[in-house]
C-alpha positions as CSV (number, residue, x, y, z in Angstrom):
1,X,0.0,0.0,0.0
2,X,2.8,2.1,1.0
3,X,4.5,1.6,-2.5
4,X,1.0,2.1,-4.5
5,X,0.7,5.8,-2.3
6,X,4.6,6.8,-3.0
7,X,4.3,6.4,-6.8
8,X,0.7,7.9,-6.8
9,X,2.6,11.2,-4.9
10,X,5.5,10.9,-7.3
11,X,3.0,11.0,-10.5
12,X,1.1,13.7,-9.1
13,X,4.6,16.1,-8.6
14,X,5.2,15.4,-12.1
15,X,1.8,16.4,-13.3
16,X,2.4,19.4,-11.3
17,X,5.8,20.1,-12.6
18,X,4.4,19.9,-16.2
19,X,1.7,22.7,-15.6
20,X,2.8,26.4,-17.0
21,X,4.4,28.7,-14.3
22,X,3.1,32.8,-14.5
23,X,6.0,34.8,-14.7
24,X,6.2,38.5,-15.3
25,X,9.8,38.4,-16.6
26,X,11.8,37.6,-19.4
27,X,14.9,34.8,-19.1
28,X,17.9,36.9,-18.2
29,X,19.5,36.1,-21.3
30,X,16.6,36.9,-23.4
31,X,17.4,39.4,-26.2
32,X,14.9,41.8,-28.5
33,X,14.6,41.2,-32.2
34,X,15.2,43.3,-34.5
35,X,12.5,43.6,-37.3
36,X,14.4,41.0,-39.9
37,X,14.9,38.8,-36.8
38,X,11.0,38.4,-35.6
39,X,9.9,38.2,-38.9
40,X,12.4,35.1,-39.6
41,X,11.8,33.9,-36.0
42,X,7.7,33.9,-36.9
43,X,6.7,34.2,-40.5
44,X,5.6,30.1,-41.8
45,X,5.9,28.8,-38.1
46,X,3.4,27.5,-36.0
47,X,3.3,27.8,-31.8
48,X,1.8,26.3,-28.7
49,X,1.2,29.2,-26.0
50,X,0.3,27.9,-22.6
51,X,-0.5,29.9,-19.7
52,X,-2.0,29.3,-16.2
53,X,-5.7,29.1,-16.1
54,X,-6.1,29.3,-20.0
55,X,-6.3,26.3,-22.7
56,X,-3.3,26.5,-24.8
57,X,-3.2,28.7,-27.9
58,X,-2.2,27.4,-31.0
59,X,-0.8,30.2,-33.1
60,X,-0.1,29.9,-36.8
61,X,2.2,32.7,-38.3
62,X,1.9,32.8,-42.0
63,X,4.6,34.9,-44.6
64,X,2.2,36.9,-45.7
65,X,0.8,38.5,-42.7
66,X,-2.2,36.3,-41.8
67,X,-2.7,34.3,-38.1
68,X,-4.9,32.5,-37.3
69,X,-5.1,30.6,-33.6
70,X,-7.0,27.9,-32.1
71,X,-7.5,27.6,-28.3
72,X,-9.8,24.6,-27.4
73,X,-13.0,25.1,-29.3
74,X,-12.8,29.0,-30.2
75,X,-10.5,30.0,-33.7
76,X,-9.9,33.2,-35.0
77,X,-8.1,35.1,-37.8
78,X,-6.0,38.3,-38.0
79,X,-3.3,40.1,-39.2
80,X,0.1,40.5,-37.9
81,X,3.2,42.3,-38.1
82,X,6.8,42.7,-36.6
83,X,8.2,45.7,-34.9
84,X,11.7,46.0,-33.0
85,X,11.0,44.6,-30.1
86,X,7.3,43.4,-30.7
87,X,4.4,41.7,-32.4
88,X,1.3,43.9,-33.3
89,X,-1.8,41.9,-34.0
90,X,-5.2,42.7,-35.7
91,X,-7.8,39.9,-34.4
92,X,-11.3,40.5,-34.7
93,X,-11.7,38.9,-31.1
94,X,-9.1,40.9,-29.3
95,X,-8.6,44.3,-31.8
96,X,-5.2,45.5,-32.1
97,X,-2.5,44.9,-29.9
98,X,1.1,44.6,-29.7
99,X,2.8,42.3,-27.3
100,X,6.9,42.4,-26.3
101,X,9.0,39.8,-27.5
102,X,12.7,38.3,-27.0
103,X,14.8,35.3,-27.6
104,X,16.5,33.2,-25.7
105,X,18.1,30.5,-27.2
106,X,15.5,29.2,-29.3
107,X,12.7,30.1,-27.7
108,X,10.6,33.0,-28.5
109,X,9.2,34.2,-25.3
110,X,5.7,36.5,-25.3
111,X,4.9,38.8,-22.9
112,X,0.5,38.9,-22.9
113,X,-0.9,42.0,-21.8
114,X,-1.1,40.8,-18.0
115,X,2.8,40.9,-18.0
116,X,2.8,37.4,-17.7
117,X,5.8,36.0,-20.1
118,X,5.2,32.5,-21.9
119,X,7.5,30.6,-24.2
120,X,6.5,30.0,-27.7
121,X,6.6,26.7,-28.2
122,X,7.5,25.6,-32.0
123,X,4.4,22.8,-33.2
């Protein structure tokens, strides 16, 4: 019984360990783009964005300008476009906004306009 309760405790860490951790900063090492750079970090890539409390977002950056995003049952189109520093958006569902951006190895890390910072995960 004692073994059964020790590995239920040890999957339930893991489970834990796994779930997205707010953060309002970026990774100390974390750099801003230049234009050239976020477009080449973005354009033709897809992401997974996970934050607490939200269902993942599932952002997909096309070369000519379009996104469009998934996040459990709701989907949505826009526009988009690099700045230094930044990512401005045109979504129906959320108007326009523009959203800080840096690099840290290769991640591309988002900062949402709660200040909380999430890595881009590549799909």
């Amino acid at each position: 019984m004692r073994l059964l309760a020790f590995v239920s405790m040890c999957l339930w860490s893991l489970v834990a360990l796994a779930q997205p951790v707010a953060t309002k900063e970026f990774p100390a090492d974390a750099r801003v783009l230049s234009v050239e750079e976020l477009k080449q970090a973005l354009s033709g890539k897809v992401f997974m964005l996970a934050w607490v409390g939200v269902t993942p977002w599932r952002m997909d950056f096309k070369d000519n300008g379009y996104l469009f995003f998934n996040a459990g049952t709701a989907s949505g189109s826009g526009t988009w476009r690099a700045e230094s520093g930044q990512v401005c958006t045109e979504m129906r569902a959320f108007g326009n906004n523009c959203n800080q951006v840096r690099m840290s190895g290769e991640l591309v890390y988002y900062k949402r306009l709660s200040g909380e910072v999430i890595a881009m995960t590549p799909s």
